[in-house]
KOLROMI-148754 format. One record per residue: x, y, z of N, C-alpha, C in turn. Coordinates in steps of 0.001 Angstrom, whole numbers, plus 500000, padded with zeros to 6 digits. Layout:
XYZXYZXYZ...
***
This chain:
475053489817499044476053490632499738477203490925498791477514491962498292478564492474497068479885493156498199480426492238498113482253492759498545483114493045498188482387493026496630483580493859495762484653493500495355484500491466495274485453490537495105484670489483493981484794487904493973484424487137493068484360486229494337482735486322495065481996485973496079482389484389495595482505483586494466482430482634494522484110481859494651484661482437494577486429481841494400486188481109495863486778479862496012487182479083497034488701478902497249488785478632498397490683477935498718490537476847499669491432475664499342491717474674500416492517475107501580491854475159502547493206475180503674494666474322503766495822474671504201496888474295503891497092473015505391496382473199506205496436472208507645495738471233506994496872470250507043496040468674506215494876468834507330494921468867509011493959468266509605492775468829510019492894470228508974491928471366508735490325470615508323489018470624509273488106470130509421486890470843509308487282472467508564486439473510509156486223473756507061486246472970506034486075472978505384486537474444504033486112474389502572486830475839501772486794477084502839487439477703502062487665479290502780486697479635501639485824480491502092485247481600501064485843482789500991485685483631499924486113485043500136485864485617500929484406485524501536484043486301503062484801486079504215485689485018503877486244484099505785487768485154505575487669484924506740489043485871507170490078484430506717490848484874506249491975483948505152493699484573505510494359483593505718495913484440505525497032483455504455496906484098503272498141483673502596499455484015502962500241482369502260501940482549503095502473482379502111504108482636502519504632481653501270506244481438502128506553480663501896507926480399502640508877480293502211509246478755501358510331478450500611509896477115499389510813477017498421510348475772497951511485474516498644510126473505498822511324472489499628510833470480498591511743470082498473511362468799497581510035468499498431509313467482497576508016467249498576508375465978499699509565465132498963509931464039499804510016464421501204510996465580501313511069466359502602509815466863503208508854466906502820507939467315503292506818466137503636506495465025503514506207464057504000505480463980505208506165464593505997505668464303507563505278465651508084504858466774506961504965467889507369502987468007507837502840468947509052501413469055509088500646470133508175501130470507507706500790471950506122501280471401504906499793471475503969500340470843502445501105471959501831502182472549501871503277473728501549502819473197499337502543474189498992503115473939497273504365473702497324504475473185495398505925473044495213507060474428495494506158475613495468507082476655495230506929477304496919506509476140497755506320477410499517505429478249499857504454478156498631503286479269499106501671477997499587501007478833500603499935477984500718499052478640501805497703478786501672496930479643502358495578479149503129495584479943504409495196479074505478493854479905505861492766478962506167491502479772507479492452480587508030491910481665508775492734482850509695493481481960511262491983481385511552492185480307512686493061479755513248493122478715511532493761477848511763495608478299511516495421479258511155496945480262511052497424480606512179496652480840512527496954481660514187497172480053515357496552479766515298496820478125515995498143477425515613498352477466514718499633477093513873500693477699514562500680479117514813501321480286515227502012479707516530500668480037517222500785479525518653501206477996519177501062477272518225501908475558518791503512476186518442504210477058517861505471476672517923505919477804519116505234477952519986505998478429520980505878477194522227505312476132521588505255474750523009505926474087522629506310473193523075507098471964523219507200471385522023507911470470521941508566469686521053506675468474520852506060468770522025504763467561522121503910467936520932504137469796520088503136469825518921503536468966517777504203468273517546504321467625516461504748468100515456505674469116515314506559470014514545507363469897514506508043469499513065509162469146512772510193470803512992511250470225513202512267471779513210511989472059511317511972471271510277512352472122509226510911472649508714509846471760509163508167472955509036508698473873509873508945474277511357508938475426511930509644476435511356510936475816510648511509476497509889511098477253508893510219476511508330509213477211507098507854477964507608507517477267508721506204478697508985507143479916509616507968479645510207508521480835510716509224481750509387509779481441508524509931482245507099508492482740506449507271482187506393506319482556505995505741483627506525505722483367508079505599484337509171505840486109508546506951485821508098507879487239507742507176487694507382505995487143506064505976488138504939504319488173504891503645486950505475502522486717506077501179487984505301499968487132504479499117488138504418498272487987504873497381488651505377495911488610506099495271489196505540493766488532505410492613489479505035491639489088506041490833490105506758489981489834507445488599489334507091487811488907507671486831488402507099485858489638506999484804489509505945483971490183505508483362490806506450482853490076507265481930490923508511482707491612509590484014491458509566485277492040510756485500493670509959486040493214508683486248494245507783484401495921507605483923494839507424482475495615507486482234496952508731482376495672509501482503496601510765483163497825511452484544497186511064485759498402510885485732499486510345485069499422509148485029500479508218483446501579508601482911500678509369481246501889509730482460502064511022482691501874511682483876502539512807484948503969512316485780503280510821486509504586510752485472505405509921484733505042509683483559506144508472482875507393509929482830506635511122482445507985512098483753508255512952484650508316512975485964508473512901486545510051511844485784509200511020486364510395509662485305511802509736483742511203510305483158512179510167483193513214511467483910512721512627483959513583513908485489513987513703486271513926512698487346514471512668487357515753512119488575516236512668488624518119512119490060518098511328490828517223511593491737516762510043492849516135510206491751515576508934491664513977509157492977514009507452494162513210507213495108512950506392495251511623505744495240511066504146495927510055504269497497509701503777497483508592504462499130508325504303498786506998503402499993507091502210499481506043501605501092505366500525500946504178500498501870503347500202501585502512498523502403501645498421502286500803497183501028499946496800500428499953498152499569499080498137498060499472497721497964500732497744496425501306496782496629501050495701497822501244494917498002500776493546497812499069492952498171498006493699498553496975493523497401496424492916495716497342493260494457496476492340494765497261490737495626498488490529495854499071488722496707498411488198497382497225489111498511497015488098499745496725488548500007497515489759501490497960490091501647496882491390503134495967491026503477495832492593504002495988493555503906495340494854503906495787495966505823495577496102506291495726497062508000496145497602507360495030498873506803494344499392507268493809500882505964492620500864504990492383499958504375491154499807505106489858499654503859489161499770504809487524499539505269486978498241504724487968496837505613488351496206505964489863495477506429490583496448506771491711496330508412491725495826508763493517495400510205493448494975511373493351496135510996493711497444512066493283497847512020491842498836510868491206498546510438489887499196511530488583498166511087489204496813511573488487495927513360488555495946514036489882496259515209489955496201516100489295497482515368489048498489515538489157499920515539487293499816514349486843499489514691485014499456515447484582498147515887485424497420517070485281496350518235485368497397518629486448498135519962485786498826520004485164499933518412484659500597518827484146501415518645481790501459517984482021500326517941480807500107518188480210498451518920480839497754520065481196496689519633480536495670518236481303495541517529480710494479516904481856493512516292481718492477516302483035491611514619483607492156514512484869492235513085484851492845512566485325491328511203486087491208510562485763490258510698487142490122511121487277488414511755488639488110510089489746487572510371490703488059509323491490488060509567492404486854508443492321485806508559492966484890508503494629484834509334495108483590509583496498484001507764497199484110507516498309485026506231498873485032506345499648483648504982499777483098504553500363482611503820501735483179503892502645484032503529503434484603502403504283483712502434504441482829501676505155481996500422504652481663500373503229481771499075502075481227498389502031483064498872502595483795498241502379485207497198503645485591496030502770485970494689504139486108494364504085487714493680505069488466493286504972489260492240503857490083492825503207490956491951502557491663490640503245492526489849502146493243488615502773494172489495503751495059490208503302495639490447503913496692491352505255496156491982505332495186492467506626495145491470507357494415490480506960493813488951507922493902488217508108495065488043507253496147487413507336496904488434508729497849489720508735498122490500509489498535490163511073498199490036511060496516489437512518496133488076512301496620486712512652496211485850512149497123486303512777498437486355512107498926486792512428500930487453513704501140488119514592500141488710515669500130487820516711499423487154516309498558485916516991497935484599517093498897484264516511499656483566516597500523484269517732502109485739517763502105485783518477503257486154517349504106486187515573504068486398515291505135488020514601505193488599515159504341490231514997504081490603516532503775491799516425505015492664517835504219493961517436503650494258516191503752495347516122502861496254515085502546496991514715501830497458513164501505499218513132501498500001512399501937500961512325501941501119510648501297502243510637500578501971509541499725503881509142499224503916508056499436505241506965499188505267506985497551504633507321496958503793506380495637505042507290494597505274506910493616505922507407492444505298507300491079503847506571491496503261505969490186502231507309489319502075508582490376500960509218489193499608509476489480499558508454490235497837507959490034497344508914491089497781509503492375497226510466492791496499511422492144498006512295491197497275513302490572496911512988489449496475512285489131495577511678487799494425511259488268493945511231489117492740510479489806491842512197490310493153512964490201491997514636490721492629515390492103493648514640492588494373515377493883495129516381493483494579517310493599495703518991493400496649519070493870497606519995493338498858519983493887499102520268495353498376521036495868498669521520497095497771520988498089497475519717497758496648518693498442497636517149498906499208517218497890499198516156498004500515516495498378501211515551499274502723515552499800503806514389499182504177514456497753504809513231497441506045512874497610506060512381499018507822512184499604508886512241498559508663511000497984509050509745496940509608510575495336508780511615495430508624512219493851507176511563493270507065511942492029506301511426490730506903511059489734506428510303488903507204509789487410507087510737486609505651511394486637505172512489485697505301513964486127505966514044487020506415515637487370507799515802486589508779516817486880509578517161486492510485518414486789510952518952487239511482520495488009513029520724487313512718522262487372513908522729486982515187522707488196516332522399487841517294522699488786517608523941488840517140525389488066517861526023488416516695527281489214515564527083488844514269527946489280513329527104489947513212525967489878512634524553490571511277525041490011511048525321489127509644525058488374509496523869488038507795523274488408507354522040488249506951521990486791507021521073486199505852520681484945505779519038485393504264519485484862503263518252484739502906517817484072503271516140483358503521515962482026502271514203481876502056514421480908501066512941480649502145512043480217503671512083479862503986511005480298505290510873480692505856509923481225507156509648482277507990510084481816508378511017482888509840511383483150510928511337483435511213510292482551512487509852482559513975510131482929514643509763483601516208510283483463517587509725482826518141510038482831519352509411482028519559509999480721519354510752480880519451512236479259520536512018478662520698511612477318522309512403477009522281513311475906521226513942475824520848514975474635521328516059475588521748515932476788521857517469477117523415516807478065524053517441478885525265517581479638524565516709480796525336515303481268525220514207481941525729515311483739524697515123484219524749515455485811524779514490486638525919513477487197525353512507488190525203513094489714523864512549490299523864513052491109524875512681492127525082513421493303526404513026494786525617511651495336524174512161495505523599511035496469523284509501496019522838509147495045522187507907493936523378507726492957524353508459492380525204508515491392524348507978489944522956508700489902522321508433488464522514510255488006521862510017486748521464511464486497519774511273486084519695512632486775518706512931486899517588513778485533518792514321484744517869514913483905517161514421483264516496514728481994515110514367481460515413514340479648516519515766479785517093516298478095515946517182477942515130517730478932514481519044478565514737519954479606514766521011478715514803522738479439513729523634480139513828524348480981512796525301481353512169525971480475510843526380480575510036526979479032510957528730479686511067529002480497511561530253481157513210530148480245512695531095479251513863531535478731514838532108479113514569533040479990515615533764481001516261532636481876515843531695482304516133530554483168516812529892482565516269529164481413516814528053480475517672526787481546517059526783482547517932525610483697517348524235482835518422523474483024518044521778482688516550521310483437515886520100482997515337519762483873515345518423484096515058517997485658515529516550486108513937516082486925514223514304486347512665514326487094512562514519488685512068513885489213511372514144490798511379513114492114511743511843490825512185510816491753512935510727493041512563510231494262513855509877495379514376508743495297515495508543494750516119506834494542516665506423495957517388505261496136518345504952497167519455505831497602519751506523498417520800507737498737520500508931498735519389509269497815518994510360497945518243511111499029518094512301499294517712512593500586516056513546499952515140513219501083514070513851500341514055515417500446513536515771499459513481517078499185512730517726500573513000518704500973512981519346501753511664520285501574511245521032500934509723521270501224509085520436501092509559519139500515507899518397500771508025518079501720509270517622502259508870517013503169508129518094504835508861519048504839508910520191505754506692520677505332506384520338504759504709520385504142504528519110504545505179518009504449503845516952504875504603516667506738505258517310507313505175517474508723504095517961509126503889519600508231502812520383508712501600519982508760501066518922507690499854518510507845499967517537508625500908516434509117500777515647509763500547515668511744501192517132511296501613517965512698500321518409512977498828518683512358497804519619512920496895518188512453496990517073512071496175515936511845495594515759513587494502515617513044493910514505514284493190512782514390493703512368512763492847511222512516494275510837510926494264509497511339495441509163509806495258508152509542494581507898507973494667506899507891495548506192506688496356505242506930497707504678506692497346503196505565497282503719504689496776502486503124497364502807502396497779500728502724498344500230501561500124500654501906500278500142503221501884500849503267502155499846504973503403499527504844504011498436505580504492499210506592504788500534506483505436502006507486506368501254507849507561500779507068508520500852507302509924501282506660509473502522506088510279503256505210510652504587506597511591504956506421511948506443507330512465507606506916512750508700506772511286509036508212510172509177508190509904508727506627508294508953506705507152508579507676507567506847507939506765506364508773506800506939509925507391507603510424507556508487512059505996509714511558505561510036510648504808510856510537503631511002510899502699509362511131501661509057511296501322509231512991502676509450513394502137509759515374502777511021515743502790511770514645502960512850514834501861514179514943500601513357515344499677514453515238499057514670516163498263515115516439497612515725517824497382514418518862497399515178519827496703514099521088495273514125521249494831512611521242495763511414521432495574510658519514496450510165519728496931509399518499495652509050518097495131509097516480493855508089515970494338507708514769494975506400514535495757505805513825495012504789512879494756504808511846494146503684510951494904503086510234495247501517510131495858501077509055495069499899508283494930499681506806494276499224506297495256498277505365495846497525505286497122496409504533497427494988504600497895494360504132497467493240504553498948492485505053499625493169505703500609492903506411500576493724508096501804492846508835501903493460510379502491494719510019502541495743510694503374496801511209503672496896512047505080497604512454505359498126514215504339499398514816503431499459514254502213500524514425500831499968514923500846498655514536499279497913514674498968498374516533499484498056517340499257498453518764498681499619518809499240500662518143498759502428518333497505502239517820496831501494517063495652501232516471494569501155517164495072500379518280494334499678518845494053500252520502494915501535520537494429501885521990493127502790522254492592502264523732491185502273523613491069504378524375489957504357523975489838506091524421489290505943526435488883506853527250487828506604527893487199505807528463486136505528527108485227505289527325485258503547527072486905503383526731486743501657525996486560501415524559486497502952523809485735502381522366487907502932521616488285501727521007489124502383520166489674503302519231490770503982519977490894505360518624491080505376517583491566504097516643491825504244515305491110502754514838492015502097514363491222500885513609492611499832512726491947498885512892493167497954512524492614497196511511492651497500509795492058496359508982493106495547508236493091494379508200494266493687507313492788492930506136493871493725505350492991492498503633493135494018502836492595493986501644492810495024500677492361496384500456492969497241500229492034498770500954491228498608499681491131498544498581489623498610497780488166498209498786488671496827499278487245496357499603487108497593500910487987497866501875487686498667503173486668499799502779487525500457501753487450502162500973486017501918501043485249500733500167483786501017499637483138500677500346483145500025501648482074499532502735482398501265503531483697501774503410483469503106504389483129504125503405482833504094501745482220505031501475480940505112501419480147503437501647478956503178502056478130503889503097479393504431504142479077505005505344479221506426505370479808506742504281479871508335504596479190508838503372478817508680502544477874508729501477476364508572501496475660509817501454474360509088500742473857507941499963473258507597499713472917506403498798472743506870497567471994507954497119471527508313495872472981508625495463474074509210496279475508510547495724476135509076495693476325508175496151477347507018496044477133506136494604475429506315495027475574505082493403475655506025492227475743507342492016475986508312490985477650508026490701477474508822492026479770508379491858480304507108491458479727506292491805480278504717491721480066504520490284478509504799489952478466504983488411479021505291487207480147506518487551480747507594486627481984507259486693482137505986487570483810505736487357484020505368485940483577505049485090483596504677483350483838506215482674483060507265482982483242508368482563484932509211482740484912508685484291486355509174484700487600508474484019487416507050484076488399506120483483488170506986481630487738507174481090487792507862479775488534509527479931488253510065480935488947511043480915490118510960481394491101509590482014492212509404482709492717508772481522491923508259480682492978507869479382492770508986478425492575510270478306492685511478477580493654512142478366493837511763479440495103512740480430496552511932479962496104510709479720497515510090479641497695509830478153496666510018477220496883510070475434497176509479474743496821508042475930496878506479475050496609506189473544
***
C-alpha cells in the first residue's frame, strides 16, 4: 500500500497509559506541542510532554484526553497538564488515518467530477512539502512569535526563505492537471511563493490575493513582468517611495520597458496594512461567486476577507478542506445534502498525500502513471525557469 510517506516511520504515544501500542504512518495520529516545562514539574503528569512541549498522540487517545478535561476534578488532571493540553489544543495537528483519508478523497474525486466549477483556494500549506513554512503550525511563524510573548521565551527563529530554490509540489501539479483536464476553472491563492505560476497556472487562471515574489508592476501603467527571480523592494538606485499603508517601499530600482511610460516599478507583495489590490481581488469574487465546489488546501481560513470567499458560491455550499489544523469552516464541510451523503469533505493530515489518492480517482491509470512519471522532466524545466 504506497501513501506516499515512509510506511515504516513509527511514534510512541505521549499517554504513559497508552496500551494500543506505535502509531504507524497509516493510524490517524495528532501532533502537539505546548510549552517547555522542567520535567520535575512534570512528574505526576499523565502525557510524557518532551523537554521542549511537543509530543504526539494515537488520534484516540487525543480526543479522550480532550474530553476528560471537561469532567471533574475525578480525571486525574493536574490544573498545570490541563494547562498544557489546553495550549497544545491551540495549535493541534491532525492527520487522518490512511483509510479515512483514502476514502475522502474517492468522495471529493466524484465531487470534482459532477461539478460545473469547481475552484481552488489555497494557503501556505501546499508549499510546506518544497520547503516553505507554514504561519499557524506547531511550529509555524506566527505560532513561534505568539509563545515568544506569551510564555517569554525565545521561539525558534525561522530562517530567511530562499524563494527561488523552492519547486513545485504534488499538489500544485496535481492543481494544473485538474485545470488541464477542464475539471478546475480556477485558483485563488494566499501564497507569495511563485510556485503556482511556475508549476504551469496561467495568468488568468490564478487570483493571487497576497501578490507574487516574482511578479512586478508598473505604478504608473500597471504593467506586469514576470521575472525568474525575486522581486525585491527597498530600491535605492531609484527615488525611495514609502508606501501610506506598510510604510516600506515598494520599488524594485527597475523601470517600465514602455519608454513612453518609463513609470518605476514596485513588486506585488501585500504586507501588513496594505489593502489588497482591487482587481484581484474584485476577479477572485467572480470566480468564487459562480463556484459550485471549493476546495480549501493547505490554509487555516483565517486571514480576511479572503476567507469569507469560500461560502460565497452557489447554493448549497460544497466546501472541501484538506490541512492539518481546525477551522471555523470544518462544520460547512460537513453538512449533509438530501439524501444524507455530505456536500463537501473534511480531511486533516497533508494535502500531498489527499491530492494523489484523489488523482488516483480522477485519472486513468495508464495518463496518471505517465504524469506521475514526468514529474523529473518538469522539475528540470522548473529549474531552467528559475536559472539555477
Amino acid at each position: 500500500m504506497a501513501t506516499g510517506s515512509d510506511d515504516s516511520k513509527l511514534w510512541k504515544c505521549a499517554v504513559i497509559s497508552c496500551d494500543k501500542g506505535p502509531i504507524k504512518s497509516t493510524d490517524g495520529r495528532v501532533d502537539t506541542r505546548a510549552y517547555a516545562l522542567p520535567k520535575n514539574e512534570r512528574s505526576d503528569f499523565q502525557v510524557n510532554w518532551d523537554d521542549k512541549g511537543f509530543a504526539t498522540f494515537h488520534d484516540v487517545c487525543w480526543y479522550t484526553l480532550i474530553k476528560r478535561l471537561s469532567k471533574d476534578k475525578a480525571s486525574g488532571i493536574t490544573k498545570a497538564e490541563e494547562d498544557m493540553i489546553k495550549e497544545a489544543l491551540k495549535t493541534a495537528e491532525i492527520h487522518d488515518s490512511y483509510e479515512k483519508l483514502k476514502k475522502e478523497a474517492e468522495h471529493v474525486a466524484k465531487l470534482i467530477k459532477k461539478s460545473e466549477y469547481c475552484i481552488a483556494f489555497t494557503g501556505a500549506g501546499i508549499s510546506t512539502a518544497a520547503g516553505i513554512g507554514d504561519f499557524r503550525g506547531i511550529t509555524g511563524k506566527w505560532t513561534e512569535r505568539d509563545k515568544a510573548k506569551k510564555q517569554g521565551t525565545k521561539g525558534t527563529k525561522v530562517p530567511p526563505r530562499n524563494l527561488q530554490a523552492l519547486r513545485p509540489t504534488y499538489t500544485h501539479e496535481a492543481i494544473v492537471k485538474l485545470l488541464e483536464k477542464g475539471y478546475m476553472k480556477h485558483v485563488i491563492s494566499q501564497n507569495l511563493d511563485g510556485l503556482h505560476r511556475l508549476s504551469g497556472v496561467k495568468e488568468g487562471q490564478i487570483s493571487e490575493l497576497h501578490g507574487n515574489g516574482f511578479v512586478e508592476k508598473c505604478e504608473k501603467c500597471k504593467k506586469r513582468y514576470v521575472r525568474n527571480f525575486r522581486c525585491g523592494g527597498k530600491a535605492t538606485n531609484v527615488p525611495v517611495n514609502k508606501c501610506t499603508k506598510c510604510r516600506l517601499n515598494h520599488r524594485t530600482g527597475r523601470v517600465c520597458d514602455d519608454k513612453k511610460c518609463n513609470g518605476y516599478l514596485m513588486n506585488t507583495i501585500i504586507n501588513f496594512g496594505d489593502y489588497l489590490e482591487s482587481d484581484v481581488l474584485d476577479g477572485a469574487e467572480k470566480h468564487a461567486e459562480q463556484s459550485d465546489l471549493v476546495l480549501a488546501l493547505g490554509t487555516t481560513l483565517q486571514v480576511s476577507p479572503a476567507n469569507n470567499l469560500v461560502e460565497s458560491g452557489q447554493d448549497p455550499t460544497r466546501l472541501v478542506i484538506c490541512n492539518r489544523q481546525v477551522t471555523d469552516y470544518d462544520q460547512t464541510c460537513l453538512e449533509l445534502d438530501d439524501n444524507g451523503v455530505p456536500l463537501g469533505s473534511r480531511v486533516f493530515g497533508d494535502c500531498d498525500k489527499m491530492m494523489r489518492e484523489l488523482m488516483r480517482s480522477v485519472l486513468p491509470g495508464d495518463e496518471l502513471k505517465k504524469w506521475e512519471q514526468d514529474r523529473e522532466v518538469r522539475m528540470l524545466a522548473y529549474d531552467t525557469q528559475r536559472k539555477l
